[in-house]
Chimera marker file (.cmm) of the C-alpha trace (Angstrom):
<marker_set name="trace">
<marker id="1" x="-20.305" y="3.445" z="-4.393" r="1" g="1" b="0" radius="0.5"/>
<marker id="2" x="-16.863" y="2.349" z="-4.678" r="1" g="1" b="0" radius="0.5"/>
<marker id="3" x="-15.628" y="-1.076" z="-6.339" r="1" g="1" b="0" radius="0.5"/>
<marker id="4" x="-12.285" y="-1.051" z="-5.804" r="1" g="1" b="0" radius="0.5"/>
<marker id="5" x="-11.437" y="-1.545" z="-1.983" r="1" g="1" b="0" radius="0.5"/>
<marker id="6" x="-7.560" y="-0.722" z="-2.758" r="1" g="1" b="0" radius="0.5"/>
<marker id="7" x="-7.837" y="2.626" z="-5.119" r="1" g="1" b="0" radius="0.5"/>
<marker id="8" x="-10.363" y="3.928" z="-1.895" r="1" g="1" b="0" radius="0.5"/>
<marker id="9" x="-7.501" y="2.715" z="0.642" r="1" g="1" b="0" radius="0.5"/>
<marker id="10" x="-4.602" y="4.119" z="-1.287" r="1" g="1" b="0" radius="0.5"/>
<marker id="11" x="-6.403" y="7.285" z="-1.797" r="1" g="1" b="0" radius="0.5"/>
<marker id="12" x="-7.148" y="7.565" z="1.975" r="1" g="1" b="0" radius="0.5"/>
<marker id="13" x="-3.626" y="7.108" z="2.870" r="1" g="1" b="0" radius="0.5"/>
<marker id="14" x="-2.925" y="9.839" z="-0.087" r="1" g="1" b="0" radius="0.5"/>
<marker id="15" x="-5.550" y="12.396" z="1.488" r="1" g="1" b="0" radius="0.5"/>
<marker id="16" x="-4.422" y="12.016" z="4.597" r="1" g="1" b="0" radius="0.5"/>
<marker id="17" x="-0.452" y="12.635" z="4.132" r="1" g="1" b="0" radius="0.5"/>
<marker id="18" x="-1.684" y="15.842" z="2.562" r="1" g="1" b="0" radius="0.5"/>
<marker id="19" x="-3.321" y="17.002" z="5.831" r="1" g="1" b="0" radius="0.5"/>
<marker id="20" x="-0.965" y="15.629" z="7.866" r="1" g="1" b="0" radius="0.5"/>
<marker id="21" x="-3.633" y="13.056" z="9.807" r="1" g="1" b="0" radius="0.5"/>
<marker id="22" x="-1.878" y="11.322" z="12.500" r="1" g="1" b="0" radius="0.5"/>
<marker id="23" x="-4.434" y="8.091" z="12.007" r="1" g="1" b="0" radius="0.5"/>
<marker id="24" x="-6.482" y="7.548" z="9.510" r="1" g="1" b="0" radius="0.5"/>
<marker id="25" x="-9.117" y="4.541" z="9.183" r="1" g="1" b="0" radius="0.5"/>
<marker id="26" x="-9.702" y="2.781" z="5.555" r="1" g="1" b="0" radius="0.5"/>
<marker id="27" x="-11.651" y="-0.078" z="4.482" r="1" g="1" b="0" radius="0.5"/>
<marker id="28" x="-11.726" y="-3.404" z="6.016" r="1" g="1" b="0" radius="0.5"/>
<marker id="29" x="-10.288" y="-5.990" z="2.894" r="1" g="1" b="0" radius="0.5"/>
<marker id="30" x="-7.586" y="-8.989" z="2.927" r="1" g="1" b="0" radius="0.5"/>
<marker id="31" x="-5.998" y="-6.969" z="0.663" r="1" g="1" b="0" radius="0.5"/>
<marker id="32" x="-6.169" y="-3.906" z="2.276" r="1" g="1" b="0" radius="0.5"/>
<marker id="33" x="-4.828" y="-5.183" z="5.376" r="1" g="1" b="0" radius="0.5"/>
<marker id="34" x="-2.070" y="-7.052" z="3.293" r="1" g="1" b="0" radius="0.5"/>
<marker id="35" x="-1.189" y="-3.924" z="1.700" r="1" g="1" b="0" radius="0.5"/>
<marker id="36" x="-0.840" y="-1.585" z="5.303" r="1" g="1" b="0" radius="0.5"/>
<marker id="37" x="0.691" y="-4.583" z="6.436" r="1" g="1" b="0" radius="0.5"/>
<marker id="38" x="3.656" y="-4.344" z="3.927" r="1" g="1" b="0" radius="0.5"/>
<marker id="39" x="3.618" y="-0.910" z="4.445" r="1" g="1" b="0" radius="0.5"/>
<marker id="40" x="4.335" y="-1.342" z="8.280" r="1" g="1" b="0" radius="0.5"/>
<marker id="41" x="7.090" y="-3.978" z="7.588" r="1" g="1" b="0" radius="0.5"/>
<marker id="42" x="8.883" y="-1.455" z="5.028" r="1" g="1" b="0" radius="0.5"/>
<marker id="43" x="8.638" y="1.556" z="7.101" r="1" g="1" b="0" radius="0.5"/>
<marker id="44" x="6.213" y="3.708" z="4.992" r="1" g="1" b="0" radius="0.5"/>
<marker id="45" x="3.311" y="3.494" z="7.837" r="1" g="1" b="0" radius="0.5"/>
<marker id="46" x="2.727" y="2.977" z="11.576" r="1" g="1" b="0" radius="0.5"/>
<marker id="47" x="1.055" y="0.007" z="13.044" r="1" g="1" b="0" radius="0.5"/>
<marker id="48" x="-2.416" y="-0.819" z="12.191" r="1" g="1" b="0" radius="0.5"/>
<marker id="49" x="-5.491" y="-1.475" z="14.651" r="1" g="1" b="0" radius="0.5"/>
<marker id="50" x="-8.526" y="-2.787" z="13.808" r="1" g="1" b="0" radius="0.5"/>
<marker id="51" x="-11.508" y="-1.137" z="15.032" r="1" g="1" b="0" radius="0.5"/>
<marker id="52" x="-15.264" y="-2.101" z="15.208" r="1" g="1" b="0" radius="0.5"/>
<marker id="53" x="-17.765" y="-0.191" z="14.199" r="1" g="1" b="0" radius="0.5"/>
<marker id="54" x="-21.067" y="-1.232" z="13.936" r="1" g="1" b="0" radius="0.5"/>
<marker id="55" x="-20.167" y="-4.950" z="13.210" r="1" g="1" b="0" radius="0.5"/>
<marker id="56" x="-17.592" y="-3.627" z="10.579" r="1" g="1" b="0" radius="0.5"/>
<marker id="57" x="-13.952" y="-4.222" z="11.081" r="1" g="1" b="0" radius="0.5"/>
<marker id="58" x="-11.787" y="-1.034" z="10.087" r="1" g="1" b="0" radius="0.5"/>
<marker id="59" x="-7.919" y="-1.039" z="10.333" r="1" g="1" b="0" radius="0.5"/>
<marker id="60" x="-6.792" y="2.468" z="11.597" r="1" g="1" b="0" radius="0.5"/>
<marker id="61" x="-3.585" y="3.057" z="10.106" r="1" g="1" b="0" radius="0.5"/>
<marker id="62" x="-0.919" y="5.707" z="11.795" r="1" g="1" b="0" radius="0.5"/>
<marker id="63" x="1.002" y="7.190" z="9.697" r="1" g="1" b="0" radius="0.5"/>
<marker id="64" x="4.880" y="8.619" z="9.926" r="1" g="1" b="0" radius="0.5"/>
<marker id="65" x="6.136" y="11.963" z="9.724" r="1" g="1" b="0" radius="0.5"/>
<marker id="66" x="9.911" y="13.602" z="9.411" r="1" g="1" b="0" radius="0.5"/>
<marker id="67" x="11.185" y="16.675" z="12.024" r="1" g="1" b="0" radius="0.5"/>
<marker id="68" x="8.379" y="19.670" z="12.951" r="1" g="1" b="0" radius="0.5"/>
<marker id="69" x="7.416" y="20.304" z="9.955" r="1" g="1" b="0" radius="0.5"/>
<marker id="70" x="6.124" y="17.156" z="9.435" r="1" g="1" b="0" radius="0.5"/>
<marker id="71" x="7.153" y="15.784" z="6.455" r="1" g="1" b="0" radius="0.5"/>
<marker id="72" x="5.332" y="12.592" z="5.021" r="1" g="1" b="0" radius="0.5"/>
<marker id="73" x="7.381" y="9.672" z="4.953" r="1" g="1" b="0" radius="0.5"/>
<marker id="74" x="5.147" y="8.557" z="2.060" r="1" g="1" b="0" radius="0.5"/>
<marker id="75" x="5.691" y="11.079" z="-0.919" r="1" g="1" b="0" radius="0.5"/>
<marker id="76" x="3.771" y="8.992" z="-3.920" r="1" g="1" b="0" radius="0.5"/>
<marker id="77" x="1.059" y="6.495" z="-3.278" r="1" g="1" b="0" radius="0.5"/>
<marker id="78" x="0.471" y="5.549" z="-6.912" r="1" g="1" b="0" radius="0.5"/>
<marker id="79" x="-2.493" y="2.576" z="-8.339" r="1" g="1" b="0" radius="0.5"/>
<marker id="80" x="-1.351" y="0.734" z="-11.336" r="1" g="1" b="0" radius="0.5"/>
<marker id="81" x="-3.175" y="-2.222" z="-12.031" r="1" g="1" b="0" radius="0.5"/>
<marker id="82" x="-6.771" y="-0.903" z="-12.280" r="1" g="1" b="0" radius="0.5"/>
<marker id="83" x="-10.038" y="-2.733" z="-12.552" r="1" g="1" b="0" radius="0.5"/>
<marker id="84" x="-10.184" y="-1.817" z="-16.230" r="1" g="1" b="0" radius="0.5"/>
<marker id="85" x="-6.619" y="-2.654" z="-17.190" r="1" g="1" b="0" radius="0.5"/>
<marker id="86" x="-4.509" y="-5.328" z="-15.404" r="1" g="1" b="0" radius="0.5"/>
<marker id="87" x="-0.861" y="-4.878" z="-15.537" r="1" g="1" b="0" radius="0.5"/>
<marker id="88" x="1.255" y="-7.647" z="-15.052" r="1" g="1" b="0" radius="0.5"/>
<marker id="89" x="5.179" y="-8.393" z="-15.203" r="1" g="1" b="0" radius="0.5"/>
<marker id="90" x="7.810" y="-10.846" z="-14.964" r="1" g="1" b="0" radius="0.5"/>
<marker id="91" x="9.917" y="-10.885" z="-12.302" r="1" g="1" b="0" radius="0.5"/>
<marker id="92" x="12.948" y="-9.837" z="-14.046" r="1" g="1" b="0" radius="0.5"/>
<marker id="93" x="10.689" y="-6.480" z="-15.427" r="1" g="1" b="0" radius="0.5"/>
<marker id="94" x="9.097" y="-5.728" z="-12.053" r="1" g="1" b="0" radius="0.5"/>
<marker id="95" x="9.954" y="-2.096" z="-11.910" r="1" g="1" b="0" radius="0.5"/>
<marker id="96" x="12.750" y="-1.074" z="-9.404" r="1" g="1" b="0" radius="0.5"/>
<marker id="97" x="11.296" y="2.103" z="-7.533" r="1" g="1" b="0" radius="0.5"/>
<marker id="98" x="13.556" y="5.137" z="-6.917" r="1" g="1" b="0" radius="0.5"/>
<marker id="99" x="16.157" y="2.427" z="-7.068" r="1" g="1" b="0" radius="0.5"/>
<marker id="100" x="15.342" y="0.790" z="-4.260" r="1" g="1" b="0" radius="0.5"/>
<marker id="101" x="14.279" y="2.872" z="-1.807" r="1" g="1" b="0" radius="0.5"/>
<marker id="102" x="10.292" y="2.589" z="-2.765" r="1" g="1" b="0" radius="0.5"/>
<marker id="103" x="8.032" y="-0.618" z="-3.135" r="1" g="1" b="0" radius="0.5"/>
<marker id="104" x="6.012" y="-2.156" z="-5.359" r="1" g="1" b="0" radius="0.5"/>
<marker id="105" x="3.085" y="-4.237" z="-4.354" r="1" g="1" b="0" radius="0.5"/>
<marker id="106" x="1.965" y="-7.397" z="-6.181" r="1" g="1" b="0" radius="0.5"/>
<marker id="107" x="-0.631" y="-9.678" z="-5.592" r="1" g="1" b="0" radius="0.5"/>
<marker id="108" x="1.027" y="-13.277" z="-6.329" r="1" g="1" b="0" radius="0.5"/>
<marker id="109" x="0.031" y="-17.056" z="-5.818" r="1" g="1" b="0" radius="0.5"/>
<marker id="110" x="2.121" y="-16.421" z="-2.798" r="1" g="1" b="0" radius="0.5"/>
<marker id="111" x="0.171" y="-13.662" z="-1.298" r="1" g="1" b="0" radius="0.5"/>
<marker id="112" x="0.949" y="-9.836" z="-1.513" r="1" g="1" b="0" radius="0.5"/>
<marker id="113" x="5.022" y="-9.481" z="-2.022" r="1" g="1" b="0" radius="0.5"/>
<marker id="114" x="6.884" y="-6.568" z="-2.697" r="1" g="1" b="0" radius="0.5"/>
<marker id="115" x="8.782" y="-6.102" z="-5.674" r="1" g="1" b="0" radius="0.5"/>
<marker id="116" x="12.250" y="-7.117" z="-4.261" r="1" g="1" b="0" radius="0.5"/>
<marker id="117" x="10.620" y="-10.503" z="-2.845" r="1" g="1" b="0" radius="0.5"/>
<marker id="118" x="8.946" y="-10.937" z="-6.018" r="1" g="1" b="0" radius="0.5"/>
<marker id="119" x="12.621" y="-10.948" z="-7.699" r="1" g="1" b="0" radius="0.5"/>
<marker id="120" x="14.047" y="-12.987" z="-4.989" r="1" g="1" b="0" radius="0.5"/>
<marker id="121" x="11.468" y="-15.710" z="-5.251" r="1" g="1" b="0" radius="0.5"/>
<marker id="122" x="11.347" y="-15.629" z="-9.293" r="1" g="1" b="0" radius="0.5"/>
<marker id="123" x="7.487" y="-14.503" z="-8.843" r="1" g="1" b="0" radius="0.5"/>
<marker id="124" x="5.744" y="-12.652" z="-11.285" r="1" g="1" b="0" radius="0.5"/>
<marker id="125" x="2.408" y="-11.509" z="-11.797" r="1" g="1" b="0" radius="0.5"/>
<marker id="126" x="-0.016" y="-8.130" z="-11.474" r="1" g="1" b="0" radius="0.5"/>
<marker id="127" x="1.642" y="-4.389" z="-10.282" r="1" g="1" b="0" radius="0.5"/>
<marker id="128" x="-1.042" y="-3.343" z="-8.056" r="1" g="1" b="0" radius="0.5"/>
<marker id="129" x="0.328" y="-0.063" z="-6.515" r="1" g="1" b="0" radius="0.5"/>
<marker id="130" x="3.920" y="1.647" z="-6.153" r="1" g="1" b="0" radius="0.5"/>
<marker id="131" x="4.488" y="3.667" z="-2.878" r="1" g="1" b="0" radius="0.5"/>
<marker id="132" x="7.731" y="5.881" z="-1.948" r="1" g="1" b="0" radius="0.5"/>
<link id1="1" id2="2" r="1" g="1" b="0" radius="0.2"/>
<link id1="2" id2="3" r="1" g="1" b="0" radius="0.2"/>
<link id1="3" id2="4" r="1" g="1" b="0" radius="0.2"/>
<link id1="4" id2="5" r="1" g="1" b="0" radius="0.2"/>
<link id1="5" id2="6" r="1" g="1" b="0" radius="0.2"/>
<link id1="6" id2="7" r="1" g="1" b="0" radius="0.2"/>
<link id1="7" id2="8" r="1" g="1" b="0" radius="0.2"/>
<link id1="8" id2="9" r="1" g="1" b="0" radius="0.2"/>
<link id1="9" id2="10" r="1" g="1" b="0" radius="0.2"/>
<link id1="10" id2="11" r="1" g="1" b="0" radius="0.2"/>
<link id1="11" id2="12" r="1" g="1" b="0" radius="0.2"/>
<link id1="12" id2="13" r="1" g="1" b="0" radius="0.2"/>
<link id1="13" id2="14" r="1" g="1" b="0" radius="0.2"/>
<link id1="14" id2="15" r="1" g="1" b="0" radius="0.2"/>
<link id1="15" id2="16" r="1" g="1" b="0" radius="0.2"/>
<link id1="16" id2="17" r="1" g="1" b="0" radius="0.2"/>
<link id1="17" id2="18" r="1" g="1" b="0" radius="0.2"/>
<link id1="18" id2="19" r="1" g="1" b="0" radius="0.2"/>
<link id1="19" id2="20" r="1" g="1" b="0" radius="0.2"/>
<link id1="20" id2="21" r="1" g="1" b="0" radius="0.2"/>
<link id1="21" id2="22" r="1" g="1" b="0" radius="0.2"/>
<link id1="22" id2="23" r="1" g="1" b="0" radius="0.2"/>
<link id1="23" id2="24" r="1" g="1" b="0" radius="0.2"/>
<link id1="24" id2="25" r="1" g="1" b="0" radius="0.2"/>
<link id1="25" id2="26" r="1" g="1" b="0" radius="0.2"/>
<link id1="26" id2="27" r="1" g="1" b="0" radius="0.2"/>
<link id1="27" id2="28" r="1" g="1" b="0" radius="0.2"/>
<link id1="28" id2="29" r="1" g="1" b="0" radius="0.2"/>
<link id1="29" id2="30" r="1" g="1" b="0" radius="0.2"/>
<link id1="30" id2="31" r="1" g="1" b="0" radius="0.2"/>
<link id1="31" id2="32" r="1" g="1" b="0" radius="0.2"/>
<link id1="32" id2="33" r="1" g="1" b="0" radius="0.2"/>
<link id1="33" id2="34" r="1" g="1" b="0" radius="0.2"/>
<link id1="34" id2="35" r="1" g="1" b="0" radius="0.2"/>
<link id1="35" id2="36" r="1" g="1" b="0" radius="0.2"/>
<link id1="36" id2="37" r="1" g="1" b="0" radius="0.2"/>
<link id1="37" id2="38" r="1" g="1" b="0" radius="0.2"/>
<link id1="38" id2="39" r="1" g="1" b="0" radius="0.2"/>
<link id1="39" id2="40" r="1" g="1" b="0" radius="0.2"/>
<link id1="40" id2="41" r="1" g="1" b="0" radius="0.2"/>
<link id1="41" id2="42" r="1" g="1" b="0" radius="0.2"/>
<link id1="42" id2="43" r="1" g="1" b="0" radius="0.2"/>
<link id1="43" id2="44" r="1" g="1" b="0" radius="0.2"/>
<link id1="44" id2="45" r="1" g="1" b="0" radius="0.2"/>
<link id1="45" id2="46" r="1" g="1" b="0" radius="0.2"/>
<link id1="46" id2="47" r="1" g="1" b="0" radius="0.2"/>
<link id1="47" id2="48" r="1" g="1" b="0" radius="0.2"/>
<link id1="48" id2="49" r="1" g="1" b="0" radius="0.2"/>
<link id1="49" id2="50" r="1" g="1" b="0" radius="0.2"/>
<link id1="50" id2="51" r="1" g="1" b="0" radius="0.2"/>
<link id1="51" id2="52" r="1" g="1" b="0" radius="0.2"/>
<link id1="52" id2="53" r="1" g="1" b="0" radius="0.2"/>
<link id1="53" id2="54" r="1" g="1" b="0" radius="0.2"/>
<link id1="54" id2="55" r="1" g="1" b="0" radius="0.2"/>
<link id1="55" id2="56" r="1" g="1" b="0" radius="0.2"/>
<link id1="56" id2="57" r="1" g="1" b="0" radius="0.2"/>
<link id1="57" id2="58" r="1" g="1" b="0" radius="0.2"/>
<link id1="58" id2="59" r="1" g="1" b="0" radius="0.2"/>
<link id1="59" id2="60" r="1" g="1" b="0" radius="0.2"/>
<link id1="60" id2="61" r="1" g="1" b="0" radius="0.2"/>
<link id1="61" id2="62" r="1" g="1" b="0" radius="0.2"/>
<link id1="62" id2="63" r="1" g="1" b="0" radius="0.2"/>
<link id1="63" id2="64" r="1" g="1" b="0" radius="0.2"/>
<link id1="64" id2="65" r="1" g="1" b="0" radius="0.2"/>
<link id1="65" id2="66" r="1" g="1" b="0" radius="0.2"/>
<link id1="66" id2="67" r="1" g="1" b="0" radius="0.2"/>
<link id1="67" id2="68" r="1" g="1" b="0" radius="0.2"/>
<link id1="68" id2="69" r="1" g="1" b="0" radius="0.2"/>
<link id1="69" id2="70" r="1" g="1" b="0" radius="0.2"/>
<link id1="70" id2="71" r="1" g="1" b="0" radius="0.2"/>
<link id1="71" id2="72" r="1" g="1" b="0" radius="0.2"/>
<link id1="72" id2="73" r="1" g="1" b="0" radius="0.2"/>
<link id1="73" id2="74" r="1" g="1" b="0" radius="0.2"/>
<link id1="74" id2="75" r="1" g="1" b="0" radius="0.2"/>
<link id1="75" id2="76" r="1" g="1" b="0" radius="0.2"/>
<link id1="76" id2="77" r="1" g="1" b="0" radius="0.2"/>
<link id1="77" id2="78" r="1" g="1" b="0" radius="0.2"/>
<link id1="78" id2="79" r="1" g="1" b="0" radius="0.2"/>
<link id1="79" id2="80" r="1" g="1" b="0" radius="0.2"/>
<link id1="80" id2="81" r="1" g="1" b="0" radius="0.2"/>
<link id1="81" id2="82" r="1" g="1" b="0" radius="0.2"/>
<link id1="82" id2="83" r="1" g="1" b="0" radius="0.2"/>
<link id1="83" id2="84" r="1" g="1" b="0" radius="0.2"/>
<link id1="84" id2="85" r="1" g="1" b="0" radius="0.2"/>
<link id1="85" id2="86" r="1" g="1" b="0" radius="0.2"/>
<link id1="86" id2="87" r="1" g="1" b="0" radius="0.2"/>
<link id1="87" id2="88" r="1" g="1" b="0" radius="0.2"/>
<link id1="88" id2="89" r="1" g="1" b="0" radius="0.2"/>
<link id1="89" id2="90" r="1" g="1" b="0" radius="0.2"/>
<link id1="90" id2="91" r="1" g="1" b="0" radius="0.2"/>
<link id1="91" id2="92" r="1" g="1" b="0" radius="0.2"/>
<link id1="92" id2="93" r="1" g="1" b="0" radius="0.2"/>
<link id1="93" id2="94" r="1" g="1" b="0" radius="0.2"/>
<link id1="94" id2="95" r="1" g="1" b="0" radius="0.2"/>
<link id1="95" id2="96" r="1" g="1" b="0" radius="0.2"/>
<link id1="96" id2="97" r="1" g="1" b="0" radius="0.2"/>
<link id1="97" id2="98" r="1" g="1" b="0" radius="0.2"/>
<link id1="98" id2="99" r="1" g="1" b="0" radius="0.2"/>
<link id1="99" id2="100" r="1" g="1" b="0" radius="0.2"/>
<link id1="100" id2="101" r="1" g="1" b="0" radius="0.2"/>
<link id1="101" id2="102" r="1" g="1" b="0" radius="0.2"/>
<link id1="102" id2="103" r="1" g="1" b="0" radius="0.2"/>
<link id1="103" id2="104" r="1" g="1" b="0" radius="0.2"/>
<link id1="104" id2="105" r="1" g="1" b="0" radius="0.2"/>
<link id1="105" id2="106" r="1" g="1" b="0" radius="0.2"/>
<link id1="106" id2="107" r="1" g="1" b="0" radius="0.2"/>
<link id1="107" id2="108" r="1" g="1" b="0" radius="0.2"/>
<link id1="108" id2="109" r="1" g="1" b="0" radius="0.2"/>
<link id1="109" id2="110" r="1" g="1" b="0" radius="0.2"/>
<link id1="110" id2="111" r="1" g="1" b="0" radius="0.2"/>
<link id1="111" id2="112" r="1" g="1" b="0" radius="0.2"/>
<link id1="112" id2="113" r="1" g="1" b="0" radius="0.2"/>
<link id1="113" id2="114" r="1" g="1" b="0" radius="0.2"/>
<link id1="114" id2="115" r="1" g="1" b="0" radius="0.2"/>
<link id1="115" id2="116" r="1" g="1" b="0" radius="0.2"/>
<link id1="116" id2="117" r="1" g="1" b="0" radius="0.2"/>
<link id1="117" id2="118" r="1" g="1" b="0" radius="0.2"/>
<link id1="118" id2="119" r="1" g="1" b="0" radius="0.2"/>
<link id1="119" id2="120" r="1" g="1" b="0" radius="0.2"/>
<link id1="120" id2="121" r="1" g="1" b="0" radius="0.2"/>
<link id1="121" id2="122" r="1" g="1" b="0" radius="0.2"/>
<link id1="122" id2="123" r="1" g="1" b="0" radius="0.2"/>
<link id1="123" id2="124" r="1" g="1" b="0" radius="0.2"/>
<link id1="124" id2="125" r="1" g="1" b="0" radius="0.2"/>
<link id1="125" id2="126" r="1" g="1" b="0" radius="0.2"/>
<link id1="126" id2="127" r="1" g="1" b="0" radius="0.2"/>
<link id1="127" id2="128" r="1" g="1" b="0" radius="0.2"/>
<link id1="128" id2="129" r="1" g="1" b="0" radius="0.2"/>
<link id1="129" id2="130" r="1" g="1" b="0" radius="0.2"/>
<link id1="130" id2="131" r="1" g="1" b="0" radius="0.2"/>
<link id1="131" id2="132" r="1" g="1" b="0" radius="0.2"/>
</marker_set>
């Protein structure tokens, strides 16, 4: 049984970049759905769907590939802040990721940002994944 809704999303989208799944379905969360959401809105990821199955809700996520050979547009789908050890930062140590061109996710009082609205805002708080 898994605890952590995110780590089994994150590793989903992970697994399936690997095998070069067109869609993939994860688990049904806020968070979840927060977190493909931003993904979406930053390019990483297709739209997401939800699906019913048996009175559960699942989002199936596309994903995005580069040229024939189908390159992932998602190279590192990385967990920090872990159900054993929180990691949080202020907003002027919120990591910068490849310089810009990757994201980091934070949970907030003002829902899930990414690290560049998180510096914008003056919002600090947990690191809960990185993704470039």
């Amino acid at each position: 049984m898994n605890n952590d809704a995110i780590s089994a999303a994150l590793t989903a989208i992970r697994n399936a970049n690997t095998r070069r799944k067109a869609i993939i379905r994860i688990p049904a969360t806020k968070m979840t759905a927060c977190i493909v959401q931003i993904s979406a809105e930053e390019g990483f990821t297709g739209s997401a769907v939800k699906h019913k199955d048996n009175r559960k809700e699942f989002p199936d996520v596309s994903l995005k590939y580069l040229g024939k050979k189908k390159d992932p547009y998602i190279a590192v789908v990385r967990r920090i802040s872990k159900p054993g050890l929180r990691v949080y930062s202020d907003h002027r140590e919120i990591p910068k990721i490849l310089g810009g061109m990757g994201i980091a996710i934070s949970p907030t009082s003002h829902g899930l940002i990414t690290d560049r609205e998180a510096r914008h805002k003056k919002i600090g708080g947990e690191i809960s994944c990185h993704i470039w």
